[in-house]
C-alpha positions in Angstrom: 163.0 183.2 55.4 163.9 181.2 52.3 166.0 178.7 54.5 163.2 178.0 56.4 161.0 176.6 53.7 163.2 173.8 52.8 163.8 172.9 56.4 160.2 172.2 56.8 159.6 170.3 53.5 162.4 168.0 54.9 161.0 167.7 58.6 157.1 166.7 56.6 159.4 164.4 54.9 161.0 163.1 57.8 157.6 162.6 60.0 156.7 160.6 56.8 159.5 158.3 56.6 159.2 157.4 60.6 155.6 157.2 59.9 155.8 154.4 57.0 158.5 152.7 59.8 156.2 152.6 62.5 152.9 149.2 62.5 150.8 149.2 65.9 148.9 146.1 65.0 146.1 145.7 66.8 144.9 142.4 68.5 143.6 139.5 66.4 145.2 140.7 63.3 147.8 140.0 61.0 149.8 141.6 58.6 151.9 140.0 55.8 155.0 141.8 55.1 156.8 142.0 51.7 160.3 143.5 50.9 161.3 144.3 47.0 157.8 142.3 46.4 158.9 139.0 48.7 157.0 138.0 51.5 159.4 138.8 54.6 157.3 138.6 57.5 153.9 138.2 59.5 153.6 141.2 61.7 152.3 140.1 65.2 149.8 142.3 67.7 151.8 145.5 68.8 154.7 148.2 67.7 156.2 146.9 64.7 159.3 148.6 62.7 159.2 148.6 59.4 162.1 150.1 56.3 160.4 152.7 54.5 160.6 152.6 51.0 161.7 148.4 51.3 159.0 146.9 53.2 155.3 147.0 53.0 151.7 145.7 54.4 150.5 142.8 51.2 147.7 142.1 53.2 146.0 142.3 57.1 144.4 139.2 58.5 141.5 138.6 61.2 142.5 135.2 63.1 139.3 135.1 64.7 136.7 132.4 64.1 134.3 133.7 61.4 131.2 132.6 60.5 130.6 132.7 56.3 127.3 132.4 55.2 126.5 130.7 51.3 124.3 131.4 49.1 121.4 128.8 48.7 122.9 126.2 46.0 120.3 123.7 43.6 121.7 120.2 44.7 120.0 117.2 42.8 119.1 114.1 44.9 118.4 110.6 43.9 115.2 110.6 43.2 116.3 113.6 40.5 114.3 116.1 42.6 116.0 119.7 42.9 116.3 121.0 46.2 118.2 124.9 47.6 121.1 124.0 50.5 122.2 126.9 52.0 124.6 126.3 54.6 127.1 128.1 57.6 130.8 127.6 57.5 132.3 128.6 60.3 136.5 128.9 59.6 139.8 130.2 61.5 143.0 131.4 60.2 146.0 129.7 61.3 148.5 130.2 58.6 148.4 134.2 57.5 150.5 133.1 55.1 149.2 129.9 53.6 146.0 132.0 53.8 147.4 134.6 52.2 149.3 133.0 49.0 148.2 129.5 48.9 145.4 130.3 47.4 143.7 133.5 45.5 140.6 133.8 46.9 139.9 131.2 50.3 136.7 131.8 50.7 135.3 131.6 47.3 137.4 128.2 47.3 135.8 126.8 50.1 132.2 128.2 49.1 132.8 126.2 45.9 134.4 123.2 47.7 131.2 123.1 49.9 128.8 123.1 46.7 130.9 120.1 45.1 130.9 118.3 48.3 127.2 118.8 48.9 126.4 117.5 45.5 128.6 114.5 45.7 126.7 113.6 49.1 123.2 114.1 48.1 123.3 113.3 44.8 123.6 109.4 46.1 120.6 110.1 48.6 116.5 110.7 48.1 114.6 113.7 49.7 113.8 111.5 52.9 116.7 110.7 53.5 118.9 114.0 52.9 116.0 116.0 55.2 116.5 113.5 58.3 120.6 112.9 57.9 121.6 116.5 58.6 124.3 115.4 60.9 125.7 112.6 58.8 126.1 115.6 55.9 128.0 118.2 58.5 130.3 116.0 59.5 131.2 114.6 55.8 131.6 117.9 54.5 133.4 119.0 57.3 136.2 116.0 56.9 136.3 117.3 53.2 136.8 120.9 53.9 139.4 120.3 56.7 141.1 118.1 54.7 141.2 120.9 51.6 141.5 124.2 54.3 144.8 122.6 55.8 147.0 123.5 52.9 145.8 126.9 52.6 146.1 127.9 56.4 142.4 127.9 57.5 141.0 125.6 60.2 137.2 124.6 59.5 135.6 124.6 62.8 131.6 123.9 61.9 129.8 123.2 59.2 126.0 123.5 59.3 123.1 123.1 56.7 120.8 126.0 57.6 118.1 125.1 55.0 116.9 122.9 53.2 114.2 123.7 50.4 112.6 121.1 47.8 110.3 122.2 44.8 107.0 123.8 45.9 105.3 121.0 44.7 106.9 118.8 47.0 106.4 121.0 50.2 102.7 120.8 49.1 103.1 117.0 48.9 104.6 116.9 52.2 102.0 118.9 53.6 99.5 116.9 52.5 101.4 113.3 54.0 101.9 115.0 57.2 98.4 116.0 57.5 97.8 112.5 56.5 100.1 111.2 59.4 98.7 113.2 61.8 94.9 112.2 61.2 96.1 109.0 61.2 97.7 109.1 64.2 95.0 111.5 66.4 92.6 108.2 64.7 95.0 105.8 66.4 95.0 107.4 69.5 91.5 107.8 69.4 91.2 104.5 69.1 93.5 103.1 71.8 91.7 105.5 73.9 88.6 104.1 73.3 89.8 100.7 73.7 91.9 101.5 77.1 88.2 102.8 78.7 86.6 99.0 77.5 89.0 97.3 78.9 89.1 99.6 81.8 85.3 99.9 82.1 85.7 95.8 82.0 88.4 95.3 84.6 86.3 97.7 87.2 83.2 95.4 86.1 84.7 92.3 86.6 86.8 93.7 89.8 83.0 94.7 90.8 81.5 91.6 90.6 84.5 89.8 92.1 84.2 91.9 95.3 80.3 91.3 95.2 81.0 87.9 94.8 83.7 88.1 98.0 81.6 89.9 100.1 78.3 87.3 100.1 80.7 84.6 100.2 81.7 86.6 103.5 78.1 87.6 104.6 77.2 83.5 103.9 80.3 82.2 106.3 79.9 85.0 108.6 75.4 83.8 108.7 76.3 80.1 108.7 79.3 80.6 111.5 76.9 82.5 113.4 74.3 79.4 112.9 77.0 76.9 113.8 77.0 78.7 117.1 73.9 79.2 118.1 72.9 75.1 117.4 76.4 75.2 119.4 74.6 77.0 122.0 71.1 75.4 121.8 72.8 71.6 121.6 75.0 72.6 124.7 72.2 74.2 126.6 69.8 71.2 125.6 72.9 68.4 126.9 73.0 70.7 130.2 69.4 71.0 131.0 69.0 66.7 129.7 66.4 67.6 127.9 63.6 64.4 127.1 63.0 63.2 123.9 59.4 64.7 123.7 61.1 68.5 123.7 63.5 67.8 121.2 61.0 65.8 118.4 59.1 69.2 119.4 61.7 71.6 118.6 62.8 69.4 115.4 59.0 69.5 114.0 59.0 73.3 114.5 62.4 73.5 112.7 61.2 72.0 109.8 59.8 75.1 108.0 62.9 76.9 108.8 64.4 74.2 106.7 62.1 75.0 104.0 62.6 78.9 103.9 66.1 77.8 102.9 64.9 75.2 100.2 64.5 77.4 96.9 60.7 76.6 97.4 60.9 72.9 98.1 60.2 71.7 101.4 62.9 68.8 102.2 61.5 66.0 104.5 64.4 64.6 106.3 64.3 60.8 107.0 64.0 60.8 110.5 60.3 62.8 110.1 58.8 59.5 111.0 60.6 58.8 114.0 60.2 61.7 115.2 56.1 61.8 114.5 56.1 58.6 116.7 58.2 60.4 119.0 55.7 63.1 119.1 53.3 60.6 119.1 54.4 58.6 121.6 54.9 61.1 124.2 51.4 62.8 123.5 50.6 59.3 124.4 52.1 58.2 127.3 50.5 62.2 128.3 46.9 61.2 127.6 47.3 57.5 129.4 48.6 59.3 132.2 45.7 62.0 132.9 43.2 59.3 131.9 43.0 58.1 134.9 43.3 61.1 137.1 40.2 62.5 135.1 38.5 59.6 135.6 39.6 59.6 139.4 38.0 63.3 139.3 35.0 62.1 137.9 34.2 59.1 140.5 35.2 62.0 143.4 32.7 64.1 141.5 29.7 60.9 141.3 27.2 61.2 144.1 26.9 58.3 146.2 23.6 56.0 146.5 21.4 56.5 149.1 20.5 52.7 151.5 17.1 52.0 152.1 16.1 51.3 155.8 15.8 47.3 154.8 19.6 47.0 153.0 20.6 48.6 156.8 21.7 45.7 158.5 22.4 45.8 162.4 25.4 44.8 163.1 25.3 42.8 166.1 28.4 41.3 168.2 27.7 37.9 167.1 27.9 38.9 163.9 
């Protein structure tokens, strides 16, 4: 019974020793190995034997990307106004062992490399122009960290500035611009609204009248072509029927106040007006000397005729 005690102090022993020899590492992670206080090795993902009692884990490394998140930091600009950065650092290890003793602490060295960085960039820049060249600041501060990070086995993949927060007296200054900016720009639009519907309201009025315009110009051709061919017409049918002289003074007399409708109140008197009166004239003329003597033809038919006495009857003889 006594033999059995000491067998099964040294078989816990035992299982302890092969347990301190035996590293599953698991995926993504590294393990720095020291032996006598030396670094040895960097354990990979899997079974890994160790030497109990000679080596041992210093220290276990993620090598995924991580994102690191700073506190906000008081940058001065330019214009000696005091503004919180707070920015995102997103970082890989790629050296376990440049990450592990190159430097003490990396990511308190690259929180306080960011800070100096920052501070260096905006301090030769104003408030306007560190809110509205984000960009230009990420990608100078991450040229500075990647050029730092190499040496100690980290590979700086982003760098963004989350915020950006002046003095509250400044926000309220802001506020009160960009209100300014945007009254004066609803103004502005206001305005080139109201000057778009003028000149709108003007182009329809003048495109109005144009087409008003157009269309009696139209109706006037369309009246005085129609005109044109009924004279057409009449002249035609008068130099087919060979029409005298005394029909067409007539037709030109009762013409005339057409003329006149046409006038703008005055009555025009061509200069033929007197030949054709003695045209009228004339033929009214040569009318009247031509039933004179018809009537008076009619009246000597009409005229009863004298009755001989018995002595004015002479006998008419032979000899005579």
């Amino acid at each position: 019974m006594e033999l059995w005690i000491p067998i099964a102090i040294l078989a816990v022993l035992v299982a302890l020793v092969v347990a301190s020899a035996i590293r599953i590492v698991p995926q993504a992670r590294r393990y720095n190995i020291e032996r006598f206080g030396r670094y040895q090795r960097t354990l990979q993902p899997g079974l890994n034997l160790l030497i109990p009692l000679v080596d041992r884990v210093n220290t276990k490394l993620d090598v995924r990307e991580t994102v690191y998140t700073s506190q906000p930091k008081p940058v001065i600009t330019e214009d000696n106004l005091v503004v919180a950065i707070d920015t995102v650092l997103y970082y890989q290890i790629t050296d376990p062992r440049a990450a592990a003793y190159g430097v003490n602490n990396y990511l308190q060295a690259i929180d306080q490399l960011t800070v100096t960085t920052l501070r260096n960039l905006i301090g030769s820049m104003d408030l306007e122009s560190t809110l509205t060249s984000r960009e230009t600041i990420n990608i100078r501060l991450r040229e500075v960290l990647d050029e730092a990070t190499g040496k100690w086995g980290i590979r700086v993949n982003r760098v963004e500035i989350k915020a950006i927060d002046p003095p509250r007296s400044i926000q309220e200054a802001m506020e009160k611009q960009m209100r300014a900016e945007r009254d004066k720009r609803a103004v502005i639009l206001q305005a080139e609204g109201h000057r778009q519907s003028l000149i709108l309201t003007a182009e329809g009025t003048r495109n109005k009248l144009i087409l008003e315009a157009e269309g009696r110009q139209q109706a006037k051709i369309l009246e005085a072509d129609g005109e044109a061919k009924a004279l057409e017409r009449v002249f035609q049918a008068v130099h087919d029927n060979d029409a005298d002289p005394q029909v067409l003074a007539y037709k030109y007399l009762e013409m005339l106040p057409r003329l006149a409708e046409h006038g703008n109140g005055y009555f025009v008197i061509p200069g033929e007006l007197s030949e054709a009166m003695r045209t009228v004239t004339s033929a009214f003329t040569a009318e009247q000397k031509q039933a004179r003597p018809a009537e008076e033809a009619r009246v000597e038919e009409a005229r009863p005729e004298p009755i001989l006495e018995p002595e004015q009857v002479r006998p008419h003889t032979l000899g005579a």
